[in-house]
Every structure is written in structure tokens, then in C-alpha cells.
C-alpha angles and dihedrals in degrees: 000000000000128000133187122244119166090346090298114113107225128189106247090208087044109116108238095233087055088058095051097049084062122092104225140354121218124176116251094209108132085200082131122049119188115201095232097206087047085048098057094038091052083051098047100127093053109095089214085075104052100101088020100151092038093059089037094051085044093053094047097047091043091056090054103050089038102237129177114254110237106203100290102000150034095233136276115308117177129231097275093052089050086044085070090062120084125162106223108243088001084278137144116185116233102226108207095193134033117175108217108207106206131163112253119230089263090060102258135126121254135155135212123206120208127210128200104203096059096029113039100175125035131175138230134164120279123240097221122113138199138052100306093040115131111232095221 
């Protein structure tokens, strides 16, 4: 059983120190459907969607066979690879809030919660490596 809590659904049976040795926490409520191909085509002009599905379909697939991330990407998959993918009513789900759990300078645990309603961008460092690497 799930409840909501901050907007994050938590596992009531979940152990809180599980909770903390993951990443990040997003909620998994699909209360906000988004129609993907309405959504890029709403976003057209924004160079970030060009190859939108591609990037999308290589993320996804990526996630599954755990692969490691390489800088922008999870590798090179092929069409048939892509073709096992199939996002169910053609639907993403906006999720408004995510909690990043993260170890403070003084060695403790503590978690942040962002919300993008009140915080629309947010920076990390980047993965990348090497002297034209962006840092973000």
C-alpha cells in the first residue's frame, strides 16, 4: 500500500533507512497525464525536442538493462531495440515534485524536495568529463 506524502508516494511497509540509500524519490501517480506526441508538438521550436522519442526510447531502455549513462546517452540501441518500447496511450505523467536524498558536508543524511511549481529549472553537475566538458 502507497500513501502520499508531499506529493511523493512512499511505501508504508518500506524501512526508513531503504528509503534513504536511494537517490531520489519521485512519485509514481499518473493524476496528470501529458499526450506525448501533443506535448512535442506544442514544444516544436525548442531544439531539446528534435529527436525527442529517440532520446526518450534510449533512456528508457537504458534504465531497464542498467546500463551505465555515458555523458548524454545510454549507448546506441537499433530499431528494433527502440520497436520493444511502447509507451502505454501514447502518455507520460508530469510529476510536480521529486525528494533528492544527498549526504551533507558533516556526514548526515538529509533530503530536498523540488518542486516544480515553485522552482522550474534546477542544476546538477554534469557527467561529462574532459577539457570541453560542460560543468552542468
Amino acid at each position: 500500500m502507497q500513501s502520499e506524502t508531499q506529493g511523493v508516494s512512499i511505501e508504508e511497509n518500506m524501512d526508513p533507512s531503504q528509503y534513504l540509500e536511494k537517490q531520489y524519490h519521485m512519485s509514481n501517480s499518473q493524476n496528470d497525464p501529458v499526450n506525448l506526441y501533443s506535448y512535442i508538438h506544442k514544444n516544436q521550436a525548442d531544439p531539446a525536442f528534435k529527436p525527442f522519442i529517440p532520446k526518450l526510447k534510449d533512456h528508457i531502455l537504458g534504465r531497464l538493462l542498467e546500463q551505465d549513462y555515458k555523458g548524454d546517452m545510454y549507448g546506441k540501441f537499433t530499431n528494433a531495440e527502440w520497436n520493444t518500447v511502447h509507451i502505454a496511450s501514447e502518455q507520460i505523467y508530469c510529476c510536480k515534485t521529486v525528494q533528492i536524498n544527498y549526504t551533507t558536508y558533516d556526514i548526515r543524511h538529509n533530503r530536498d524536495t523540488i518542486n516544480i511549481q515553485l522552482y522550474l529549472d534546477i542544476m546538477v553537475n554534469s557527467l561529462e568529463t574532459g577539457p570541453n566538458a560542460q560543468p552542468y
